[in-house]
N, C-alpha and C positions, 0 to 999 in steps of 0.2 A: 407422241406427246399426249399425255393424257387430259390434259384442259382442250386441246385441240380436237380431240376423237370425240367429245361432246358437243362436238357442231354447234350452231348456231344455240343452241339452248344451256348451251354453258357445260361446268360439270360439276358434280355435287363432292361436298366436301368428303362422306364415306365413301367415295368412289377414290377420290385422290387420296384418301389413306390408304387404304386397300393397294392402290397402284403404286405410289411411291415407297410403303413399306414402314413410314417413320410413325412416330405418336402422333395422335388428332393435335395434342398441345402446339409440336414445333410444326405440323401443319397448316396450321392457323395464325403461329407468326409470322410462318414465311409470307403466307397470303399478305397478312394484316401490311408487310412491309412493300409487297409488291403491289399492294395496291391503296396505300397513300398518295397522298398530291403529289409527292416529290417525283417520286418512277411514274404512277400512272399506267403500269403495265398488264395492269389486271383489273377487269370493270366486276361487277358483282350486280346479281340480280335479285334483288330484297325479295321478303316474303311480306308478311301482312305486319307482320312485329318488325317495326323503325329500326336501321340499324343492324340487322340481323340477315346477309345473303344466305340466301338457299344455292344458287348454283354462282361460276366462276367461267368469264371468258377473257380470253386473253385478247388484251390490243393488238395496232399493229406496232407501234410503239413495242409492245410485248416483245413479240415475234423479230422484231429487228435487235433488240436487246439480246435476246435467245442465241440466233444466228451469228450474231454478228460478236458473241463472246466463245464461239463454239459449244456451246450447251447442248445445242441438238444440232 
C-alpha cells in the first residue's frame, strides 16, 4: 500500500500518482473524500500554506476500512 510504505512521514501526493497510475485530479478527490470528518481515514500533514497537505498517512480507522473491505 502505498500511503503505508511512506512510514511515519506520510506520502506525498506525486508519489501516489506515480503509484496508483490515475490523474493528480481524481487523486485528490479520492484523498479530499477519505479524508473528511465523515471517514477520517486519512490525516494529512500541512505545509506552511493553510489548508494545503504536503504528505498523506493513513489512520487506523484507515487501515481497518482497507482490511476489512478486502482492499488490500
Amino acid at each position: 500500500l502505498t500511503v503505508e510504505k511512506g512510514g511515519e512521514d506520510g506520502c506525498s501526493l506525486p508519489l501516489l500518482v506515480q503509484t496508483v497510475g490515475i490523474s493528480e485530479t481524481k487523486v485528490r478527490y479520492y484523498l479530499d473524500k477519505l479524508s473528511d470528518e465523515k471517514h477520517e481515514l486519512l490525516n494529512w500533514i500541512g505545509s506552511m500554506i493553510p489548508n494545503v497537505p504536503v504528505r498523506y498517512t493513513l489512520t487506523s480507522k484507515g487501515r481497518a476500512f482497507l482490511v476489512e473491505g478486502n482492499y488490500i
